[in-house]
KEKE-3310 file (N, C-alpha, C; in steps of 0.2 Angstrom, whole numbers, plus 5000, padded with zeros to 4 digits):
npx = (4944:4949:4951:4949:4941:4928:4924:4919:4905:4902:4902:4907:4922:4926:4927:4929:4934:4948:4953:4954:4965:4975:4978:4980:4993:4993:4996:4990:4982:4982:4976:4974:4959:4949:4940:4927:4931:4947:4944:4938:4948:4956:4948:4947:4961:4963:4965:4965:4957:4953:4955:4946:4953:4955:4968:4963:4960:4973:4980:4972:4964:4971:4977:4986:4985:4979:4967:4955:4945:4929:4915:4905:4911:4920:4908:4904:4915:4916:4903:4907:4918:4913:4902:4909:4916:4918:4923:4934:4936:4930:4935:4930:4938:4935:4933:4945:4940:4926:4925:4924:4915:4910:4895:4895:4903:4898:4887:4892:4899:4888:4882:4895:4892:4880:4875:4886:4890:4902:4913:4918:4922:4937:4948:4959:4972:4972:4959:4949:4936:4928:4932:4924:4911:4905:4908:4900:4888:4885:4896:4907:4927:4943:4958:4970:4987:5005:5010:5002:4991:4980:4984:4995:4995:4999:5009:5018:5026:5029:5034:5045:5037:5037:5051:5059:5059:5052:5040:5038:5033:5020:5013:5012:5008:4995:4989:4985:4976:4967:4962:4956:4946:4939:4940:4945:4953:4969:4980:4997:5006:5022:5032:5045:5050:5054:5047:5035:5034:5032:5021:5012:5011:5008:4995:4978:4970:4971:4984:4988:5001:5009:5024:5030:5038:5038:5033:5021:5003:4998:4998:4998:4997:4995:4985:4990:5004:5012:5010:5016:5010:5007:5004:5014:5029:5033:5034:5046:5043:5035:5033:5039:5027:5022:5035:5042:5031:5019:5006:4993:4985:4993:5004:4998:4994:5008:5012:5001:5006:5020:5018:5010:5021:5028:5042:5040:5034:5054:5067:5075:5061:5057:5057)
npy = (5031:5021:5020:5008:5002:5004:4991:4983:4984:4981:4992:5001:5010:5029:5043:5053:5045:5042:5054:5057:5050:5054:5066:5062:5055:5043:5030:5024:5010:5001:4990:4984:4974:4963:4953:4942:4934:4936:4951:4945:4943:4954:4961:4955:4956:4967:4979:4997:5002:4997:4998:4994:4993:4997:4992:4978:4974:4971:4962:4952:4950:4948:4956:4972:4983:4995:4999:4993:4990:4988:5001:4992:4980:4985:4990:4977:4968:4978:4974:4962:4963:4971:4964:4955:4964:4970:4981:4988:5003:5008:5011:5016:5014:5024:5020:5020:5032:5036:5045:5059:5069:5083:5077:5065:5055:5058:5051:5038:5036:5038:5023:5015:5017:5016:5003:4996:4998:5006:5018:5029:5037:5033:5045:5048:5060:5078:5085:5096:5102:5091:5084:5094:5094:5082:5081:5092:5084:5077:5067:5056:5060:5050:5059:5056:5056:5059:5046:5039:5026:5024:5034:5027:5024:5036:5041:5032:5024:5016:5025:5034:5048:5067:5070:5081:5096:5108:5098:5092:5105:5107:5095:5098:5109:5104:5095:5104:5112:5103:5097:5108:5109:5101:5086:5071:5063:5058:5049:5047:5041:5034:5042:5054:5053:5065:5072:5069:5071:5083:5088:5080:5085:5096:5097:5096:5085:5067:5059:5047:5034:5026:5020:5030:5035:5034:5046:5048:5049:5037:5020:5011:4996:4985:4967:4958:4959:4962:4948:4943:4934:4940:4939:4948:4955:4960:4977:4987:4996:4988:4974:4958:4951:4937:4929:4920:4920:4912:4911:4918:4926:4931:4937:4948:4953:4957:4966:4978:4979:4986:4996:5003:5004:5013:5004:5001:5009:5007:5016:5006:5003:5016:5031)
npz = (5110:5096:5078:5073:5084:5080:5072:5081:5082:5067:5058:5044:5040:5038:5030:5038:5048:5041:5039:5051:5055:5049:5054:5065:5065:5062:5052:5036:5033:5016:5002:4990:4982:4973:4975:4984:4994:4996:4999:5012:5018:5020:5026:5040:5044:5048:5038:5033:5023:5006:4989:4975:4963:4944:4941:4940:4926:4923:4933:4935:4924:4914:4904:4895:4900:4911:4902:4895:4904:4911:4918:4919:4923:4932:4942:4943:4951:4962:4968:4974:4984:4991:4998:5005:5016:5030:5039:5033:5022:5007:4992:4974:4956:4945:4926:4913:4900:4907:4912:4904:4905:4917:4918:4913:4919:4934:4932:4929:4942:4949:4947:4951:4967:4969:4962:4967:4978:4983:4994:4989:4975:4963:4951:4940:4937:4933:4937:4940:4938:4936:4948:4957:4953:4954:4970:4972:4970:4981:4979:4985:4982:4976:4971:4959:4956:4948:4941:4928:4926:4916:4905:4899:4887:4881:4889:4884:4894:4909:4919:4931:4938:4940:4942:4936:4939:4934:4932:4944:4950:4945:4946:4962:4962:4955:4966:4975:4971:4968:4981:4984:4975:4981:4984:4992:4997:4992:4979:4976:4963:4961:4963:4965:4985:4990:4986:4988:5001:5001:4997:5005:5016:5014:5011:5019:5016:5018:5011:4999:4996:4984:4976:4983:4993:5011:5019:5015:5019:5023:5014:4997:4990:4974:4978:4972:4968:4982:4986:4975:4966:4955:4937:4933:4930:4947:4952:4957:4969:4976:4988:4992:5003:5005:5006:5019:5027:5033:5028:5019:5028:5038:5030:5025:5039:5041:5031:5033:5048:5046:5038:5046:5056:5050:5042:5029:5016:5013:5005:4998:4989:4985:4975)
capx = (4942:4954:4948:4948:4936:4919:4925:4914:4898:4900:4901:4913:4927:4923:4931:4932:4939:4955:4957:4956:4972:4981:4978:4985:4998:4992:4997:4983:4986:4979:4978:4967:4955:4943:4931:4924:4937:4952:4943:4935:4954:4962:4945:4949:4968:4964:4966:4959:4956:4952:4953:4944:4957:4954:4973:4960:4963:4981:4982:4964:4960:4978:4977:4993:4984:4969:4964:4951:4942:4923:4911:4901:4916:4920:4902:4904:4919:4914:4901:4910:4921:4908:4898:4912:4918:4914:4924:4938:4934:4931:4935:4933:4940:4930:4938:4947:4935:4921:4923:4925:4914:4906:4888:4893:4906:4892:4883:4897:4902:4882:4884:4899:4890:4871:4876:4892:4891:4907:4909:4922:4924:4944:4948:4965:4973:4972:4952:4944:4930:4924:4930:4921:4903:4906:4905:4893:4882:4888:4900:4915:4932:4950:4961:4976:4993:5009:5010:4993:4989:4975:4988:5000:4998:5000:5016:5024:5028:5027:5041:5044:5035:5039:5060:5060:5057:5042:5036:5036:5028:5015:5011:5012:5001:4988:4988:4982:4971:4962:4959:4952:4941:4936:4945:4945:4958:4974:4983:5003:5009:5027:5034:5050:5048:5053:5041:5028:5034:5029:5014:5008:5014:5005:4988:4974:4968:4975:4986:4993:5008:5011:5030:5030:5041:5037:5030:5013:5000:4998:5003:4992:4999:4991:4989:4996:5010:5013:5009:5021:5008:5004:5007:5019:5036:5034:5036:5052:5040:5031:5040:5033:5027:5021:5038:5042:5026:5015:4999:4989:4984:5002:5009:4993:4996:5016:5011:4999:5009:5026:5016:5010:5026:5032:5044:5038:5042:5059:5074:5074:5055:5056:5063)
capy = (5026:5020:5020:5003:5000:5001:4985:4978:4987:4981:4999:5003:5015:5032:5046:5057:5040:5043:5061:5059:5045:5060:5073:5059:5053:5034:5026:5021:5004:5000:4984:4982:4968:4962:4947:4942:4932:4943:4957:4946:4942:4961:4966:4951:4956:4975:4984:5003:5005:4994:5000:4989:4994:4995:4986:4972:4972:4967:4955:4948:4949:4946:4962:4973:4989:4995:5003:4990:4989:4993:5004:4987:4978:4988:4987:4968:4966:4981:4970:4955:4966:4975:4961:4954:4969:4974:4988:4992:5011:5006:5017:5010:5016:5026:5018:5023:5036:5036:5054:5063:5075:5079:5072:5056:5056:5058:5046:5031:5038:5033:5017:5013:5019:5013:4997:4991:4999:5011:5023:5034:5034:5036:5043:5049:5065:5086:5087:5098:5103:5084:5082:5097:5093:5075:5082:5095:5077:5072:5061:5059:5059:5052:5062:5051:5058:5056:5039:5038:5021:5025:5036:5022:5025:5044:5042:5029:5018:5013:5029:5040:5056:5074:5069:5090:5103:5109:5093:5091:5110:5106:5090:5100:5112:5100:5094:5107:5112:5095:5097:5117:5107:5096:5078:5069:5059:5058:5045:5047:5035:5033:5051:5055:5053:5072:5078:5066:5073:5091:5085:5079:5090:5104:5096:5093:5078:5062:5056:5041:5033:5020:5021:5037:5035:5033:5051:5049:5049:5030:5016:5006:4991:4978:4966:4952:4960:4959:4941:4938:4928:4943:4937:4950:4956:4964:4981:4988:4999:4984:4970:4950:4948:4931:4926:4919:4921:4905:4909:4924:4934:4932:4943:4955:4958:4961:4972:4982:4983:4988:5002:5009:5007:5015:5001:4999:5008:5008:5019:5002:5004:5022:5036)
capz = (5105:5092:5071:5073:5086:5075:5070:5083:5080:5062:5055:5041:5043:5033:5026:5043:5052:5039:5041:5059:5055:5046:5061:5074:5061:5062:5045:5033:5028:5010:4996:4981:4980:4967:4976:4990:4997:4997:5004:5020:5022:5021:5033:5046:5047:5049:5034:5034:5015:5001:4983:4970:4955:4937:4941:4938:4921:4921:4937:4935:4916:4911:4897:4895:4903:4910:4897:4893:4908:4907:4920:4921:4928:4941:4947:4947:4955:4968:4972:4978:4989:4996:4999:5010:5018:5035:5043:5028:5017:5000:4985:4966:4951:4939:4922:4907:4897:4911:4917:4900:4906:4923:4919:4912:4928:4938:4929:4931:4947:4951:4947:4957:4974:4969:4963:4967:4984:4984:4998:4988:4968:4962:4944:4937:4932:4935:4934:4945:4936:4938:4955:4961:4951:4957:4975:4972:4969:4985:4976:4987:4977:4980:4966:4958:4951:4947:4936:4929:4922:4911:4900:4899:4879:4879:4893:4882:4899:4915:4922:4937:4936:4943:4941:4934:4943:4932:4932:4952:4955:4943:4953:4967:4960:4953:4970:4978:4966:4967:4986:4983:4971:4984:4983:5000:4997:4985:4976:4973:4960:4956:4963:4970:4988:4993:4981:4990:5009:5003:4995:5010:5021:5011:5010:5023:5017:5020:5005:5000:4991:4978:4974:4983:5000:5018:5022:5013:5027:5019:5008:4995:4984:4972:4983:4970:4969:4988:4988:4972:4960:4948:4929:4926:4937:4951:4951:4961:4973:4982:4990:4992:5009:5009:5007:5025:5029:5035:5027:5017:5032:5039:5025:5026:5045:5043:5029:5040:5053:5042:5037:5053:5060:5045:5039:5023:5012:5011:5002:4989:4987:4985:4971)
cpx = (4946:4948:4945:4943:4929:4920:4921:4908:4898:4901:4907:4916:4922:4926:4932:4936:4949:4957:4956:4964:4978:4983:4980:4990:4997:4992:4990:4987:4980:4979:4970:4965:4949:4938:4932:4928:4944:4950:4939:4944:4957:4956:4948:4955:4967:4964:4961:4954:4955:4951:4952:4946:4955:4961:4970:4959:4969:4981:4977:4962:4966:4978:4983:4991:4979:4967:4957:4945:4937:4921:4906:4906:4917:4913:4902:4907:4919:4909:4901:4914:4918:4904:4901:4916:4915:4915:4930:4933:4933:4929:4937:4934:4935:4937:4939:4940:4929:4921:4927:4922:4912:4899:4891:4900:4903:4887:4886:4898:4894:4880:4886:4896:4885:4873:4882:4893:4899:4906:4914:4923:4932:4943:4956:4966:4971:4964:4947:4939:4927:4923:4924:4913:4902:4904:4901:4886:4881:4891:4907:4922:4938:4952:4966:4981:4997:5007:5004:4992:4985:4978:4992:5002:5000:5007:5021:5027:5027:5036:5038:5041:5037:5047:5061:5058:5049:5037:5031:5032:5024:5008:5008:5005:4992:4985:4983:4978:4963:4958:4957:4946:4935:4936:4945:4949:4964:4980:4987:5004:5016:5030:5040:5048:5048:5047:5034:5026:5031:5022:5009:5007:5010:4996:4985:4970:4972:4979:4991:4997:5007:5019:5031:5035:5036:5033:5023:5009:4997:4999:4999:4998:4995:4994:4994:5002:5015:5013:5014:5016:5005:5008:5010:5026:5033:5036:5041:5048:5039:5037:5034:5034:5026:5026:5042:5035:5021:5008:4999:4987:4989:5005:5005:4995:5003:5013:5007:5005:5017:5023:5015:5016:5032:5041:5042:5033:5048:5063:5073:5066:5053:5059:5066)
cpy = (5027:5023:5014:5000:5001:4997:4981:4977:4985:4988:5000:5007:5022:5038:5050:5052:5041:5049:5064:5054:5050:5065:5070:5058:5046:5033:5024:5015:5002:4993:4987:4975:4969:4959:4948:4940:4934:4949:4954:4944:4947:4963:4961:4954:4963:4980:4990:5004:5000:4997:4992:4995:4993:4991:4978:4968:4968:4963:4950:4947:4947:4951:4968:4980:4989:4996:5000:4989:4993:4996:4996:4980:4979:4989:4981:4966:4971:4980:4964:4958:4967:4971:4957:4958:4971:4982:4993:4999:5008:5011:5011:5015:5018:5022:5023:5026:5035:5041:5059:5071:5075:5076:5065:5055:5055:5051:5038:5033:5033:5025:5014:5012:5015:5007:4993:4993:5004:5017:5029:5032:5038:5040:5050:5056:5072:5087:5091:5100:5097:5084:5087:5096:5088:5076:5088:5090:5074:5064:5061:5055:5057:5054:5058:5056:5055:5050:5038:5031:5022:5029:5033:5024:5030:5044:5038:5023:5020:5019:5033:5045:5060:5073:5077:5092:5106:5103:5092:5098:5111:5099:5091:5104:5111:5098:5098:5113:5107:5095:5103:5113:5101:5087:5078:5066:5060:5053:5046:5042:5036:5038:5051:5058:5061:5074:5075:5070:5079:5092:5083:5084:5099:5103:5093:5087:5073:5058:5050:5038:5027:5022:5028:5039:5034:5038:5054:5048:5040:5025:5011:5002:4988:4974:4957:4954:4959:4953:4939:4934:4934:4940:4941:4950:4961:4970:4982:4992:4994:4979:4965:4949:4942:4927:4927:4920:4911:4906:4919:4930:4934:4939:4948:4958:4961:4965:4978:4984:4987:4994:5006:5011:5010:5011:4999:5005:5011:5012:5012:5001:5013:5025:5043)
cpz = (5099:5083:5071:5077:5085:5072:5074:5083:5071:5057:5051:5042:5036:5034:5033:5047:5048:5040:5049:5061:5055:5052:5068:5072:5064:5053:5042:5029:5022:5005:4993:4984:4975:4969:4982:4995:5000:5003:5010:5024:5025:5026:5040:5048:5049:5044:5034:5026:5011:4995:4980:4963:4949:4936:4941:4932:4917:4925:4938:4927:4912:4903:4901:4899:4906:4908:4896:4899:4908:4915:4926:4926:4934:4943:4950:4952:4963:4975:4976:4981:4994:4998:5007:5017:5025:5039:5040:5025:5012:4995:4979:4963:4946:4932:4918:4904:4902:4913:4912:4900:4913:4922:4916:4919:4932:4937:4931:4938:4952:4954:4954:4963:4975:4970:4968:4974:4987:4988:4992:4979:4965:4954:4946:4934:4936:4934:4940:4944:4939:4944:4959:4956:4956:4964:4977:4973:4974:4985:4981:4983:4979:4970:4964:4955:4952:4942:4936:4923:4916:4906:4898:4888:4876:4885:4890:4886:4907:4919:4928:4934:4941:4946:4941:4939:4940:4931:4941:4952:4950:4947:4960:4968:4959:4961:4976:4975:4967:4972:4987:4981:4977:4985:4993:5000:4993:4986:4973:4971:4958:4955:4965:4978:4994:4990:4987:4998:5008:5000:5003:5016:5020:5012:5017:5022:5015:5012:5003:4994:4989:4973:4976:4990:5003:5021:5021:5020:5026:5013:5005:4992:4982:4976:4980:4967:4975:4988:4982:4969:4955:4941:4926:4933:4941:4954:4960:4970:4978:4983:4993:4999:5011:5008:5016:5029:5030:5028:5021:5021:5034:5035:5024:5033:5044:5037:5031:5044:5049:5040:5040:5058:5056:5041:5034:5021:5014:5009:4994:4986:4986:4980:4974)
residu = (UNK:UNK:UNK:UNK:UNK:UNK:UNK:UNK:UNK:UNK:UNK:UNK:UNK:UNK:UNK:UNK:UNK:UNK:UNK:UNK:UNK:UNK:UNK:UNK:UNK:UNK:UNK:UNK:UNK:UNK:UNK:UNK:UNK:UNK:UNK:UNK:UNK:UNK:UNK:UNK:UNK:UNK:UNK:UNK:UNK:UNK:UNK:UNK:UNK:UNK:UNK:UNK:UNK:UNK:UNK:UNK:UNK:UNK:UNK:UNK:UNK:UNK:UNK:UNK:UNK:UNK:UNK:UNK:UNK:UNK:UNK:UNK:UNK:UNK:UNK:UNK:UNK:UNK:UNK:UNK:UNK:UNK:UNK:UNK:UNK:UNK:UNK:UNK:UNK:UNK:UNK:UNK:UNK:UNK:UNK:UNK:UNK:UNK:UNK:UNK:UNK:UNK:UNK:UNK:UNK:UNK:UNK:UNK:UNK:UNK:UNK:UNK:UNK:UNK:UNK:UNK:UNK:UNK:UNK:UNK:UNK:UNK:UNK:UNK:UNK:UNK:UNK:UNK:UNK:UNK:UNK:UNK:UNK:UNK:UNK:UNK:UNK:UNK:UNK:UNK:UNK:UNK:UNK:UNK:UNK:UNK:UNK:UNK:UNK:UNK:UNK:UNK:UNK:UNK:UNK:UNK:UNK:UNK:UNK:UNK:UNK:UNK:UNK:UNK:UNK:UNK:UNK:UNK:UNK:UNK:UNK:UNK:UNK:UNK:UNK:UNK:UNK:UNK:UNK:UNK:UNK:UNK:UNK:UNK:UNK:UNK:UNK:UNK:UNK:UNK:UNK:UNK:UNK:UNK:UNK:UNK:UNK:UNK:UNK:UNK:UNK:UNK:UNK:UNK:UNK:UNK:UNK:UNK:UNK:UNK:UNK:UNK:UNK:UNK:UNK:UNK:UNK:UNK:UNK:UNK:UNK:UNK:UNK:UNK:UNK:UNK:UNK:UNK:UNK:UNK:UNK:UNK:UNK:UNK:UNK:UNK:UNK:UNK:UNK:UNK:UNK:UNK:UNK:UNK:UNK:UNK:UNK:UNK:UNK:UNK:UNK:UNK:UNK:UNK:UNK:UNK:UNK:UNK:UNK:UNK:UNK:UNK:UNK:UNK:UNK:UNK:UNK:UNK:UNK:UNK:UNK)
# end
């Protein structure tokens, strides 16, 4: 029995179905989505994962970061996902300033799950106190590093991280740190892709890449960057698949499958 075949029983995918992807080496294919529509498209064509991004800020609210994005947003738009969703994973984005401590963490992290319907809540950065109260709660956690969007004002810009040496074995470190702490998942942004292979290579849970190479145990993108109508430029990492593509699911399956058959990403989508 594949991961895929609870798709006919209705039954979402869930956290042991990806880290049994990792332990076969099947690819996890990932996109963001906000509504309803989106996410019944990325479940129809197969997708394993769906994040509902605070990247909703910038390709959905047209603001220069996410920084602005509220708690109550991401409920809203969690709930038009989830609403359409049948057999993808879905992880949301705690926001900016939303897990300053671990109770109000817990607290937002609630939300998410209660209302918005999240089986997983993401948040940003080296926190394993949080992560582990979080799944003390039976909150389950994906952890994020490397290029951390919610710091964009304290990073100065949108750059590669762990370039250095003590940058990468603190990366590396945080890493597995995060998954002691109890993280189920993790979220490489914007790494250089050897750092990403030993990252992975090191950790038992399944971890995935965003400008991170081909070696992650899976691959997420915004998915209007993929499609090429985001209102800003298309970062270097992703690449437009609905060009040549007939239609919207067209460019979602060849991305799917380009993942699992490890075509994408590339050497030009990778550092």
């Amino acid at each position: 029995m594949t991961s895929k075949d609870s798709s006919t029983n209705k039954q979402s995918l869930s956290i042991l179905d990806l880290q049994a992807m990792k332990q076969t080496g099947e690819k996890i294919a990932c996109l963001t989505a906000y509504d309803a529509s989106f996410a019944a498209i990325l479940d129809q064509a197969g997708i394993d994962l769906i994040l509902v991004g605070d990247s909703l800020g910038m390709v959905v609210q047209g603001k220069e970061s996410t920084v602005p994005v509220t708690v109550d947003e991401m409920v809203y738009h969690s709930q038009c996902v989830t609403s359409a969703r049948e057999n993808a994973f879905v992880v949301v984005d705690l926001p900016f300033m939303s897990y300053p401590t671990p109770e109000i963490a817990a607290e937002n992290a609630a939300k998410l799950m209660q209302q918005g319907m999240a089986q997983m809540v993401k948040l940003e950065g080296a926190k394993p106190e949080i992560i582990a109260f979080l799944v003390a709660q039976s909150i389950p956690v994906c952890a994020h590093l490397g290029l951390l969007p919610q710091s964009i004002n304290q990073l100065g810009g949108y750059r590669v991280q762990g370039r250095e040496k003590n940058s990468a074995d603190k990366i590396l470190a945080d890493a597995i740190q995060l998954e002691q702490a109890g993280a189920s998942l993790l979220i490489l942004e914007c790494i250089p892709a050897k750092l990403a292979k030993k990252i992975t290579n090191q950790l038992q849970i399944p971890v995935i890449g965003i400008g991170a190479g081909v070696d992650c145990d899976g691959q997420v993108l915004v998915i209007y960057d993929m499609l090429d109508i985001g209102v800003s430029r298309r970062p270097r990492f992703s690449k437009n698949y609905l060009k040549g593509a007939a239609d919207i699911s067209e460019a979602i399956s060849q991305y799917i499958a380009e993942v699992k058959q490890r075509q994408f990403p590339t050497s030009e989508h990778s550092y």
